[in-house]
C-alpha positions in Angstrom: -9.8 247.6 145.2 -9.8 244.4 147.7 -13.3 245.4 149.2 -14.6 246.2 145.5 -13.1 242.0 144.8 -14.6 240.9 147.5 -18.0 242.5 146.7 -18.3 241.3 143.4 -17.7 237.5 145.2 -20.2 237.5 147.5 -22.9 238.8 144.7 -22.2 236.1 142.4 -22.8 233.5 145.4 -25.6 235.1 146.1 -27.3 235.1 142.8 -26.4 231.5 143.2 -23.7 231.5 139.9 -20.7 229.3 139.5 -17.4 230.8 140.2 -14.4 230.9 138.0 -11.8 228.8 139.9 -9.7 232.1 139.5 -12.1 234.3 140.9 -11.9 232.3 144.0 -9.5 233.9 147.2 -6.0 231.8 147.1 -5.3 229.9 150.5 -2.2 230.5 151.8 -0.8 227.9 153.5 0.0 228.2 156.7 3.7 228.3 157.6 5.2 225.2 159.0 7.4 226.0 162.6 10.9 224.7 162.2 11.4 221.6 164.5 12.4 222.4 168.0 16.1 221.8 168.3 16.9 219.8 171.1 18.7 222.1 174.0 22.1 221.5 175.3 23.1 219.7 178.4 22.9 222.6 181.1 26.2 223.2 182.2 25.7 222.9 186.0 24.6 219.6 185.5 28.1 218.6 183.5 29.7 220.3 185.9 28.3 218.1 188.8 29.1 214.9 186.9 32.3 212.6 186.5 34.1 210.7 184.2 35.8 207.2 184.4 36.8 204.5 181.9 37.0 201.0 183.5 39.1 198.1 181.6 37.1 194.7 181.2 38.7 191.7 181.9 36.7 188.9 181.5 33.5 189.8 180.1 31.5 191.5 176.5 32.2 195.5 176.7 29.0 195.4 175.2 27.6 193.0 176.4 28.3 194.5 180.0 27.7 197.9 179.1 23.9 196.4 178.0 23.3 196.1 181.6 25.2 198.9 183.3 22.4 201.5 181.4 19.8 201.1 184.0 22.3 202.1 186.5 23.1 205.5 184.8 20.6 208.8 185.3 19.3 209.0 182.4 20.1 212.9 182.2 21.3 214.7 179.2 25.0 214.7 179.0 25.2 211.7 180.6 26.7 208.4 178.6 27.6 205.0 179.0 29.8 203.9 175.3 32.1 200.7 175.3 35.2 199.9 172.9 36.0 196.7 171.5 38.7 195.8 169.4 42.1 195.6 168.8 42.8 194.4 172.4 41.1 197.2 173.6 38.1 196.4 175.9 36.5 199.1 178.3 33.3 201.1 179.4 33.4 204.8 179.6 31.0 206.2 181.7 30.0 210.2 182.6 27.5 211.0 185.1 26.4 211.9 188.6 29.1 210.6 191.1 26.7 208.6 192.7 25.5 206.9 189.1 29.4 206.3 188.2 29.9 204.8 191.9 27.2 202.0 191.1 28.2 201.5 187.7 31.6 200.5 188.9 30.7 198.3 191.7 28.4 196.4 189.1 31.3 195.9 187.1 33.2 194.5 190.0 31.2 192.0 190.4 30.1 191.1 186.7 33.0 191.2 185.5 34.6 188.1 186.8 35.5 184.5 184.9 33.2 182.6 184.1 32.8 179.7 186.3 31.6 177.5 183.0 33.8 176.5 180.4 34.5 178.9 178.2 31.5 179.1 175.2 33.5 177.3 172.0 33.1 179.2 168.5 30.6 177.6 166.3 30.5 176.7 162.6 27.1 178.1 161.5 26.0 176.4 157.9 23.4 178.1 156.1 22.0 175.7 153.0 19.9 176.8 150.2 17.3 174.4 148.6 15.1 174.7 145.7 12.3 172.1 145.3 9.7 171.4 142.4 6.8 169.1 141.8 8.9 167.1 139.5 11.7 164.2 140.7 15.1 165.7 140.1 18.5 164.9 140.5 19.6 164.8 143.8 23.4 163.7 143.5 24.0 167.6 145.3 22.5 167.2 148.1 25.3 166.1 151.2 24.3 162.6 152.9 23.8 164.9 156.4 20.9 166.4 154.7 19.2 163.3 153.3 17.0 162.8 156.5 15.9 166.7 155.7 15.0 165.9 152.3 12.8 162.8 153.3 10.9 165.1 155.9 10.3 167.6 153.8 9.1 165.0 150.8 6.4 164.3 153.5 5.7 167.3 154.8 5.5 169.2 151.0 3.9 168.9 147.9 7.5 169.2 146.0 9.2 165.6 145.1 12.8 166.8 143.7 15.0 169.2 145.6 18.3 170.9 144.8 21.2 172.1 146.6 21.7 176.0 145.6 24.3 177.2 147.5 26.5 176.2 150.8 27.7 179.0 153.2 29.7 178.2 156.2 30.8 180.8 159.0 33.1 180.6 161.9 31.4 182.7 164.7 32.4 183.5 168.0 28.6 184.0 169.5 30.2 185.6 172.8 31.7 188.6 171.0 27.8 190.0 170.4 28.8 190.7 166.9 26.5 189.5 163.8 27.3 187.7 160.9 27.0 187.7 157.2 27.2 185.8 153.7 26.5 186.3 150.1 27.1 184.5 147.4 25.7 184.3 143.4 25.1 181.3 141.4 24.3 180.7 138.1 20.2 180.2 137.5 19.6 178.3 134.6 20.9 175.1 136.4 17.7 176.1 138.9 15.4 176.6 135.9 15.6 180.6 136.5 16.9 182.4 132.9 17.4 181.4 128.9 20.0 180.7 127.0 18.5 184.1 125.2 18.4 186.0 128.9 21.1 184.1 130.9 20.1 184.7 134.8 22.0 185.0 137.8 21.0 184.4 141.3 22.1 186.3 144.6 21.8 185.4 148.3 22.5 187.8 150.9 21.8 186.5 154.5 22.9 187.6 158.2 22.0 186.2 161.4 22.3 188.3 165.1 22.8 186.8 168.7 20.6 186.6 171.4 20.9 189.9 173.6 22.7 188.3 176.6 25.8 188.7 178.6 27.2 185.6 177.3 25.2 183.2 174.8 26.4 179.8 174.6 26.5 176.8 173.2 27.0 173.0 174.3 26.1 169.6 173.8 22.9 170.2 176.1 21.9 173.6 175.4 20.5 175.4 172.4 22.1 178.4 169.7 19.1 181.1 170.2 19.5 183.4 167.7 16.5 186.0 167.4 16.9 187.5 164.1 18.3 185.1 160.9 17.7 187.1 157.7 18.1 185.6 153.9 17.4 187.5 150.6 17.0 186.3 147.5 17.8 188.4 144.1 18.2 188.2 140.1 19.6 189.4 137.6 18.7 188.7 133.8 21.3 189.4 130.8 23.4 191.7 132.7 20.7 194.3 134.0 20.5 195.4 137.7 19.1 193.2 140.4 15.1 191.9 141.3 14.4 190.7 144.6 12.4 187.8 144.1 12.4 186.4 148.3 12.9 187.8 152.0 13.1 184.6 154.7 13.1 186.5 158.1 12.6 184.4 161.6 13.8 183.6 164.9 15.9 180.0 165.6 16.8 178.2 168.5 19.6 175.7 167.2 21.4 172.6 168.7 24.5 171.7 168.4 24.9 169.3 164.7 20.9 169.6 164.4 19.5 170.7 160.7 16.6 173.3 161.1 14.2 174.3 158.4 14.3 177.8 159.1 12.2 179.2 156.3 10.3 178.6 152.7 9.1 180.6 149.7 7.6 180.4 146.4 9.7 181.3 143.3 8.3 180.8 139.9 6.9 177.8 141.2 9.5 176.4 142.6 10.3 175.9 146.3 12.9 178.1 148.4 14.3 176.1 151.5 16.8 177.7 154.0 18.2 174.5 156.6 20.3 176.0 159.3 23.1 173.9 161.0 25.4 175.1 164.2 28.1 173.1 165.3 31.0 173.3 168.2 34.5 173.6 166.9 36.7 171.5 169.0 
């Protein structure tokens, strides 16, 4: 019966005749292989290795443990994992006696005190401007930022700015962790909404340290932090959330200096982000 089907196919290309789509063979698709599952650590080779767990006394378990990696082998079954917190702060390490034996000498001598003082915490602000081509009201905005708000006036098109929102954040930079804020505000008193569609606005934003053993912060030196994130969302008459703006970028700050770290457009207005660290005494 298949050789008869298959006849009766070839004679109507032949005679040079359309097809009927059913008439046509059906492709099978071809079966997808399951993805390879990754094998086990052989057991001779866990065998060979060695575990240790070494307190740190001085230093970021993180931080530190950032650095030990390119001592380790590299070999499945081998780790190098840190804890930090509640007054808990070590590196656990499995792997080739050898590997384990240079891991711990490098913490010997990394993990001494610092001979600089001590990195204070820092106070990061995070401020939230909105600016439009007409002159507004600008009884909101704190005297520190006035010298901001005349730069800006000369550097954009936008003569009337707005303070939308204040965050402030202790941060111990040393610690490696990041940090976050969010906040909502109402919109109309931004010109975002009705009285019909009332509007609120949301700001998320985080900011991560520089991948170091110990960042810092003085009088002299500069806050680097790679990755400061802000987003911007709304909400009209109670339904669920729009993003309306994503400021991403890179900042090096100094201590008590205001830094324009990012601008959008919004409905024709202006979104300004000004980022200020300073040393808590």
């Amino acid at each position: 019966m298949k050789a008869t089907h298959s006849l009766a196919f070839a004679l109507l290309l032949a005679l040079g005749l359309s097809v009927p789509a059913q008439a046509a063979p059906a492709l099978q698709a071809a079966p997808q292989a399951a993805p390879a599952r990754e094998p086990d650590p052989d057991l001779a080779v866990l065998k060979a290795m060695k575990s240790r767990v070494f307190e740190v006394k001085h230093r970021s378990p993180g931080w530190l443990s950032q650095s030990l990696r390119a001592l380790g082998s590299g070999v499945r079954g081998s780790r190098i994992d840190y804890t930090d917190r509640e007054g808990i702060n070590t590196i656990s390490v499995r792997d080739f006696p050898e590997n384990v034996t240079a891991i711990e000498e490098a913490i010997k001598r990394l993990d001494v005190p610092s001979t600089t003082p001590k990195a204070q915490d820092v106070e990061l602000h995070v401020q939230v401007l909105f600016a439009s081509k007409q002159p507004a009201t600008e009884g909101s905005i704190p005297e520190e930022l006035q010298p901001v708000i005349k730069s800006l006036k000369g550097a954009l098109a936008y003569r009337g700015y707005t303070l939308a929102a204040t965050f402030v954040q202790r941060w111990d930079i040393s610690s490696g962790r990041m940090i976050q804020g969010k906040g909502q505000v109402e919109g109309a008193n931004l010109g975002f909404g009705t009285t019909k569609d009332p509007s609120q606005l949301r700001f998320e934003w985080e900011a991560s340290p520089a991948n170091s053993i110990e960042p810092t912060l003085t009088a002299s030196s500069s806050l680097h932090i790679p990755k400061f994130q802000l987003l911007m969302a709304e909400q009209i008459n109670g339904s669920g959330f729009t993003s309306l703006a994503k400021i991403e970028t890179s900042v090096n700050l100094k201590e008590g200096e205001h830094v324009v770290v990012g601008t959008s457009v919004i409905k024709n207005q202006g979104l300004i982000v000004v980022l200020t660290a300073k040393l808590l005494k």
